[in-house]
DOTORTI-327633 format. One line per field, with one value per residue (C-alpha): residue number from 0; residue in one letter; z, y negated, x. Coordinates in pm, whole numbers, always signed. Example, Ala and Ser with C-alpha at 12.3 -4.5 7.8 and 13.67 -1.06 7.14 Angstrom:
<rs>
pos 0,1 .
code a,s .
c3 +780,+714 .
c2 +450,+106 .
c1 +1230,+1367 .
</rs>
This chain:
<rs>
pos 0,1,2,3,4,5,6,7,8,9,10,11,12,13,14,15,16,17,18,19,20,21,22,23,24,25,26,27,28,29,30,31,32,33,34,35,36,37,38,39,40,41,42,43,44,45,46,47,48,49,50,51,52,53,54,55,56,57,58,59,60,61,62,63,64,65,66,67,68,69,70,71,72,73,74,75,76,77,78,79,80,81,82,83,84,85,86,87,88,89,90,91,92,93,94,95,96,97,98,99,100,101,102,103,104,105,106,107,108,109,110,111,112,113,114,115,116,117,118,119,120,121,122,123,124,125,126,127,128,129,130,131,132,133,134,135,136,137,138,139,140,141,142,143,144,145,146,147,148,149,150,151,152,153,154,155,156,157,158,159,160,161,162,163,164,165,166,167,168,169,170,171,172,173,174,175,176,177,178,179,180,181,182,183,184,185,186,187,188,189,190,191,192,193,194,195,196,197,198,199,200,201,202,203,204,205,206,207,208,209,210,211,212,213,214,215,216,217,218,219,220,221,222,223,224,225,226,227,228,229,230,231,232,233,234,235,236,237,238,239,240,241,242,243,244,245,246,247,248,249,250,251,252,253,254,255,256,257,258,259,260,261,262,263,264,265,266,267,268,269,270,271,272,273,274,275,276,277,278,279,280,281,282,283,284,285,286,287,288,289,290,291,292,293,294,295,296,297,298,299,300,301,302,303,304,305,306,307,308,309,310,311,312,313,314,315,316,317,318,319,320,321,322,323,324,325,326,327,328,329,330,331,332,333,334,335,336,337,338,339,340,341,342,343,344,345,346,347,348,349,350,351,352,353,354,355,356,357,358,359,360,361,362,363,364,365,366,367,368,369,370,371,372,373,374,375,376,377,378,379,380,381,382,383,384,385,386,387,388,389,390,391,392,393,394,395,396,397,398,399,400,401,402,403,404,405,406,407,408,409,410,411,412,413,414,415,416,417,418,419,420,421,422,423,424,425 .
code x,x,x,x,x,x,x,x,x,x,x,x,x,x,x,x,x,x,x,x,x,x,x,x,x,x,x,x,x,x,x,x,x,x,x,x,x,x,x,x,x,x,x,x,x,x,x,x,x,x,x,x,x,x,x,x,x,x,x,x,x,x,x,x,x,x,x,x,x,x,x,x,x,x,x,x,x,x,x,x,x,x,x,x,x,x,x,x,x,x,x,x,x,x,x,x,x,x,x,x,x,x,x,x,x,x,x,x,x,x,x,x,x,x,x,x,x,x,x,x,x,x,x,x,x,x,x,x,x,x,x,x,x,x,x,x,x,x,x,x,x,x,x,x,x,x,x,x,x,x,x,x,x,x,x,x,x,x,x,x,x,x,x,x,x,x,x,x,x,x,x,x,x,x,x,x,x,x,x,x,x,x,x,x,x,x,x,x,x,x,x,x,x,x,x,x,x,x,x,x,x,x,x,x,x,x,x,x,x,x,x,x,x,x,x,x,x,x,x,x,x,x,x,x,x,x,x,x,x,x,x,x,x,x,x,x,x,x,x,x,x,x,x,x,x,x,x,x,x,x,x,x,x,x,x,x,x,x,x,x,x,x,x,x,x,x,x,x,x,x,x,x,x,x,x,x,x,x,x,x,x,x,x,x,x,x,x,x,x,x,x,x,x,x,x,x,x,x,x,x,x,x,x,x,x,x,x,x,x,x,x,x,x,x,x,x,x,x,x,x,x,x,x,x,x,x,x,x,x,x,x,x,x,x,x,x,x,x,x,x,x,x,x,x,x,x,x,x,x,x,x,x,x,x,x,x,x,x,x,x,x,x,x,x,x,x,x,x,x,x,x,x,x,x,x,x,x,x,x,x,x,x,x,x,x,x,x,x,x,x,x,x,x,x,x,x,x,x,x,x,x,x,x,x,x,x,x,x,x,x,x,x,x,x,x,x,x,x,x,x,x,x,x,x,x,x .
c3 +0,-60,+239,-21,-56,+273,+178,+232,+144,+241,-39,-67,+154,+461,+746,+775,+976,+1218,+1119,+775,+641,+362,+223,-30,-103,-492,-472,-233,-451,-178,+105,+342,+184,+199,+603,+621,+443,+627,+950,+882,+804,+1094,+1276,+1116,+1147,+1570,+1516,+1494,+1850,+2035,+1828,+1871,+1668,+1562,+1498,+1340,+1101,+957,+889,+700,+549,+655,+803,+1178,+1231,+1020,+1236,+1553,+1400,+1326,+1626,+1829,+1648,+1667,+2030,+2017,+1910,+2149,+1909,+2053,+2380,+2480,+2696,+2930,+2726,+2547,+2512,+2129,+2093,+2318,+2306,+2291,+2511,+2556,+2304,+2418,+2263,+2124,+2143,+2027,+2242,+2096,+2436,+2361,+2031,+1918,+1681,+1678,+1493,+1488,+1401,+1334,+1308,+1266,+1700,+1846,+1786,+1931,+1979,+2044,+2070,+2047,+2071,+1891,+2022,+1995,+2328,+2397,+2539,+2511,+2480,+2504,+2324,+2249,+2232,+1956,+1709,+1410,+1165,+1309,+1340,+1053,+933,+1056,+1444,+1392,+1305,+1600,+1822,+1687,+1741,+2100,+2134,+1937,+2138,+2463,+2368,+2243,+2611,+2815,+2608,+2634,+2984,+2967,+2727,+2481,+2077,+1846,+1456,+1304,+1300,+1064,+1054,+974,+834,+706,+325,+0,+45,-174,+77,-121,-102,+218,+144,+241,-109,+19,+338,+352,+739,+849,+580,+430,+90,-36,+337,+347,+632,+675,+620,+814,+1143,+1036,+1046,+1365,+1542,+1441,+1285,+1509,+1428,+1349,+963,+887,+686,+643,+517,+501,+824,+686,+472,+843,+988,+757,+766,+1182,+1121,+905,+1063,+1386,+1197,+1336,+1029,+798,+536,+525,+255,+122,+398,+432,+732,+743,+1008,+1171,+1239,+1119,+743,+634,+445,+349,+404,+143,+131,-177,-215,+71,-92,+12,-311,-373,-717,-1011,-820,-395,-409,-336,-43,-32,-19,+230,-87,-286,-336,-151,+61,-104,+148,-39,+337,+266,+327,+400,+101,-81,-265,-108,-77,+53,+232,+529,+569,+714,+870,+1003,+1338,+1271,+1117,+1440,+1686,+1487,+1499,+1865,+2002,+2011,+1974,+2338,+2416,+2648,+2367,+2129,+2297,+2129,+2433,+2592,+2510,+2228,+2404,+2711,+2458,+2308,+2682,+2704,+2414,+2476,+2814,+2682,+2405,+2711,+2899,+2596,+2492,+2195,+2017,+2018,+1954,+1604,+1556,+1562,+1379,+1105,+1123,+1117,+802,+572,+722,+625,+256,+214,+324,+112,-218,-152,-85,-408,-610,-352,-249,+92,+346,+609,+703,+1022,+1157,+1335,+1463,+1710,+1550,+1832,+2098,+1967,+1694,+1933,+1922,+1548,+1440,+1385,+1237,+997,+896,+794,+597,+447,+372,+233,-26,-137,-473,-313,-131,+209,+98,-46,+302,+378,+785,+969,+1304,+1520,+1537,+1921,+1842,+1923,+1810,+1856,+1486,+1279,+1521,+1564,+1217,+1172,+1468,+1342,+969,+1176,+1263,+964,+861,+1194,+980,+669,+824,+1136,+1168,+1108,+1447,+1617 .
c2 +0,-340,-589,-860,-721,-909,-802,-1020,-772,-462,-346,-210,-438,-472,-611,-530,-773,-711,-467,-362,-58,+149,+483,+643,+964,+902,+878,+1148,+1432,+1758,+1769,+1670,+1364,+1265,+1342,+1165,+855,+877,+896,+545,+439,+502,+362,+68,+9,+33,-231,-463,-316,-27,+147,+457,+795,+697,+332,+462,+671,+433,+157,+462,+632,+918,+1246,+1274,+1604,+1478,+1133,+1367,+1590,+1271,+1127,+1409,+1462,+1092,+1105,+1425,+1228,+928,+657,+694,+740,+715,+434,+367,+485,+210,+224,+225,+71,+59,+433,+695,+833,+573,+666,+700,+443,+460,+237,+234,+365,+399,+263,+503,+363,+27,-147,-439,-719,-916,-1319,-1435,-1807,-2105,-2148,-1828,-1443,-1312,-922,-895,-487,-491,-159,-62,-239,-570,-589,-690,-441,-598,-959,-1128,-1468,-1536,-1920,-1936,-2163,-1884,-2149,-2195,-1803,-1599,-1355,-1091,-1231,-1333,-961,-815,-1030,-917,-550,-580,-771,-456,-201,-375,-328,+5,+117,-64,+114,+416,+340,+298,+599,+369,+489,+217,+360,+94,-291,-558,-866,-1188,-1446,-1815,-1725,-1568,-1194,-902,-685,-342,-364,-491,-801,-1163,-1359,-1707,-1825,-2209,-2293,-2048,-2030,-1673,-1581,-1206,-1084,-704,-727,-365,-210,-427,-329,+16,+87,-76,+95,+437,+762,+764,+404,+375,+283,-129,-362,-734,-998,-1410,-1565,-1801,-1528,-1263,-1588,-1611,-1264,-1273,-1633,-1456,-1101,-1352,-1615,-1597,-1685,-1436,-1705,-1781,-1610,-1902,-2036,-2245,-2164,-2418,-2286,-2597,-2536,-2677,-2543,-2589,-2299,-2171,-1845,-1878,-1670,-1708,-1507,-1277,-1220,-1337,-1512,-1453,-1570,-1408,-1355,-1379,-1788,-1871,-2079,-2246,-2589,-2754,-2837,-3044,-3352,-3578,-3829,-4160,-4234,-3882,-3756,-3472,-3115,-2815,-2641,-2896,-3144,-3435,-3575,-3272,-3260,-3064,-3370,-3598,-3348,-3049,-2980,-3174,-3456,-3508,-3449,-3708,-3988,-3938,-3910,-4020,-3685,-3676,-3686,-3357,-3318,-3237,-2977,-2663,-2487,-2553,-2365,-2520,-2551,-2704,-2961,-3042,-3035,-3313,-3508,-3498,-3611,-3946,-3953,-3973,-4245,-4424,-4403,-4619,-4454,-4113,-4242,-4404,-4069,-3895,-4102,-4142,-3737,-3728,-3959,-3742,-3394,-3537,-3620,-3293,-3078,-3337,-3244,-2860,-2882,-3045,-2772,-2481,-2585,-2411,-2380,-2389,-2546,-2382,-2596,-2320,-2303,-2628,-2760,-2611,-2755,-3151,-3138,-3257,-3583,-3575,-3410,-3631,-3910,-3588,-3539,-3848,-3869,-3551,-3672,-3989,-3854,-3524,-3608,-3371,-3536,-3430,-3290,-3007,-2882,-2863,-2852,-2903,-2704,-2592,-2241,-2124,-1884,-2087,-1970,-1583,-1566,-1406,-1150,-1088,-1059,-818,-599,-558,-485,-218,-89,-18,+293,+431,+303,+466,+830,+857,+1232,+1140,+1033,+1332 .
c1 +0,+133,+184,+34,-295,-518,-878,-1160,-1386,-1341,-1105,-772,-480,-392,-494,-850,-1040,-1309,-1550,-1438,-1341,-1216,-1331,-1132,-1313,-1291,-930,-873,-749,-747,-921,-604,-592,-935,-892,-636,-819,-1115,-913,-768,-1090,-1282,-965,-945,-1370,-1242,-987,-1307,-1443,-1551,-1885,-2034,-2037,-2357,-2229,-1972,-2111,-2384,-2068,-1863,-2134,-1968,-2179,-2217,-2053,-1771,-1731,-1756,-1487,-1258,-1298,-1204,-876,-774,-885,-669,-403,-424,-539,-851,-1041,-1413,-1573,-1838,-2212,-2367,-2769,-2866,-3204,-3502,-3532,-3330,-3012,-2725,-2457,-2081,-1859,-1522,-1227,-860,-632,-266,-91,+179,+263,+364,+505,+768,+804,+1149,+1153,+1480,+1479,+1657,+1664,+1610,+1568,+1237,+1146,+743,+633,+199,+62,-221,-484,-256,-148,+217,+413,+739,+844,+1191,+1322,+1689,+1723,+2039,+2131,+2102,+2255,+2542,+2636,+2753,+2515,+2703,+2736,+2373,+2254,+2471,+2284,+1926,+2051,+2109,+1779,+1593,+1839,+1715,+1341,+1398,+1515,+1254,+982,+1161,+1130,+820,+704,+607,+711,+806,+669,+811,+1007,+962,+1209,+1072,+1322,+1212,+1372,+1285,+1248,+1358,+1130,+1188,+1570,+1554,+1766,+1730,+1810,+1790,+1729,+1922,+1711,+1974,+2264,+2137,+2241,+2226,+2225,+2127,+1954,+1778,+2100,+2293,+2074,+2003,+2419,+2405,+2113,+2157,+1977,+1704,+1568,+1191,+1154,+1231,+1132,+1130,+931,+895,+815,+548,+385,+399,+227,-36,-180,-153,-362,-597,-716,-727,-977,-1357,-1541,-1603,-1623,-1295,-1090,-841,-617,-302,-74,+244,+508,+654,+1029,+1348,+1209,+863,+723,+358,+204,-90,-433,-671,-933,-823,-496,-160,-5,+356,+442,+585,+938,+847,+854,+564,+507,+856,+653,+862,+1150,+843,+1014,+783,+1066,+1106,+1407,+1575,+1724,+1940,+1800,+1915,+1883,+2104,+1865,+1719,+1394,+1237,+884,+1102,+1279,+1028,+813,+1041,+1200,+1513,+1322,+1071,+1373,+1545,+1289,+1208,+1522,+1913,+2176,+2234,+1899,+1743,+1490,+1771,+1959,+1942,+2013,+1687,+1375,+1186,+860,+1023,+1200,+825,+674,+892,+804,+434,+505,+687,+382,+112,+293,+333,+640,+697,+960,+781,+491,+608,+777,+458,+268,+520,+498,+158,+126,+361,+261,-136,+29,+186,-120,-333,-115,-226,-544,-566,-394,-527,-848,-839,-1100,-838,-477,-335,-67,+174,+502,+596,+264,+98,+284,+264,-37,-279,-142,-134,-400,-718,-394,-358,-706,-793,-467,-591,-947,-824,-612,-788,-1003,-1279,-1499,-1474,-1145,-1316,-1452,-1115,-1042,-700,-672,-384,-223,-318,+11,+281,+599,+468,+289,+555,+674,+290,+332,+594,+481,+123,+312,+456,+191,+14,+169,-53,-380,-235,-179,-311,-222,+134,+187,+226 .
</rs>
């Protein structure tokens, strides 16, 4: 299955959101197979909440003595376990309902960005299992010291599940860049100085044999599909989610898809050249939208270089805790700095709603921790430059993720091998 296929509907792709599901019978061609699919599909159809068999079986359209079947081998297997009885009507006996289980599996997703390297294991049912951040200044590492230090981080998890009796299926990396994922190999990631890195190999040679299978993808693109299977409105289908580091990249949804372009570029809107002062960026050119609205260009308006706000040793969030405490007191140097922020991140989004149209723009990354101060300055930039009117029922909100999305991201990736093959856990 392809990591770019995000159905809106339930149709081939991955993730499935609440309540969907995918039967396969047509496709199945022996009977293991077809077991196998309808396994992940009445999996997946619990991912949305605990239902009963008979539940179950009226959202599958599969036979009751087959869902019973299922759900006692996946219950077998200890993806699933039964709940407290659940009365079905105003007749009738109270059915038993099922929910995912899968506490002894997880899966772990791996962000390595331009700041920090952060390991988040979520088992099954999303709940973290394992969480630690290293606050590091990737750039400044070589690739090699850099991927030495996510190995310990990923060796460290791997022994407190262990510890814990917790089985890791799987790892995905996310790194802000342009992504060969089938090779593995990071083509071009300038945020943190990443050209032709072979990532998967680089930590499989350092983690051993036994490591679960790894994979890696682009931060902004893990970000989007976390943003997406999280969104309540079944409605939406074409969503924007900006991360909000020292780069500026897009994870893009359109029709329930995630785009990626003819060769894995899409999304790389932080480099449109938008900055009529042409400030340098990272990736060589200048004039890029990153300048004015990334990390280093917010750090740089708000503060002098030996400011607390700009150390790079401190936690990020403690660095924008800081920030929004000087905005609230009314601080008038952070206060221009966010609203000359908010002006050219409103321009920016403005420019892709136009050529996008989407029904949502998720701010993410250290969005979340400052965006409240921007955001209505945003939306009316947004609704004052989109042709649409009413930007074309456009809306702006704020990631409630944090700086979490793209591991979230990468574990849940992990994890989908599970809603492939259930049976192959064992």
């Amino acid at each position: 299955m392809g990591h770019d296929d995000v159905p809106a509907t339930p149709r081939a792709g991955w993730p499935y959101r609440r309540g969907e599901v995918r039967v396969k019978a047509d496709q199945a061609r022996d009977r293991g197979s077809l077991r196998r699919t309808n396994l992940g599909s009445v999996l997946r159809l619990l991912r949305g909440g605990p239902r009963s068999r008979a539940q179950i079986a009226t959202e599958t359209g599969l036979p009751k003595p087959t869902v019973t079947s299922l759900v006692g081998e996946l219950v077998g297997l200890g993806l699933l376990r039964e709940g407290p009885a659940q009365r079905e009507g105003a007749v009738g006996r109270p059915g038993t309902l099922v929910q995912l289980d899968g506490r002894d599996i997880c899966g772990i997703g791996v962000e390595i960005s331009t700041s920090y390297v952060h390991v988040l294991a979520l088992n099954l049912g999303g709940e973290p299992v394992f969480e630690h951040r290293t606050e590091v200044a990737v750039a400044d590492q070589d690739a090699e010291d850099a991927l030495d230090l996510t190995a310990r981080a990923i060796r460290a998890c791997g022994a407190a599940l262990e510890r814990d009796g917790v089985r890791p299926v799987g790892i995905t990396l996310a790194v802000p860049g342009v992504i060969e994922a089938p090779a593995g190999v990071v083509d071009y990631a300038p945020g943190i100085g990443w050209r032709d890195v072979a990532v998967v190999e680089g930590l499989r040679s350092r983690l051993g044999p036994d490591t679960p299978p790894i994979a890696v993808e682009n931060d902004a693109k893990l970000c989007a599909l976390t943003e997406y299977l999280l969104v309540e409105d079944p409605d939406v289908h074409d969503m924007v989610c900006l991360t909000g580091e020292r780069g500026i990249a897009a994870g893009i949804i359109s029709a329930g898809r995630l785009l990626r372009g003819a060769t894995n570029f899409a999304g790389e809107v932080g480099h449109m050249p938008l900055d009529p002062e042409r400030r340098p960026c990272v990736c060589g050119r200048a004039g890029c939208w990153e300048a004015m609205v990334g990390l280093d260009a917010i750090m740089e308006l708000a503060a002098d270089p030996d400011d607390e706000v700009r150390d790079q040793k401190r936690p990020l969030e403690d660095r924008f805790r800081t920030l929004h405490l000087r905005a609230e007191r009314g601080d008038e140097r952070t206060s221009r700095a966010l609203a000359r922020v908010a002006d050219d991140l409103g321009l920016g989004i403005a420019l892709l709603t136009d050529v996008l149209n989407p029904r949502v723009v998720v701010l993410g990354g250290y969005f979340t921790h400052i965006g409240d101060l921007m955001l209505e300055r945003v939306r009316e930039v947004v609704r004052g430059r989109v042709i649409a009117p009413d930007a074309g029922g456009c809306q702006v909100v704020l990631s409630t993720l944090g700086f979490t999305a793209a591991a979230r991201g990468g574990a849940f990736l992990a994890l989908d091998s599970v809603y492939e093959d259930p049976a192959d856990v064992a």
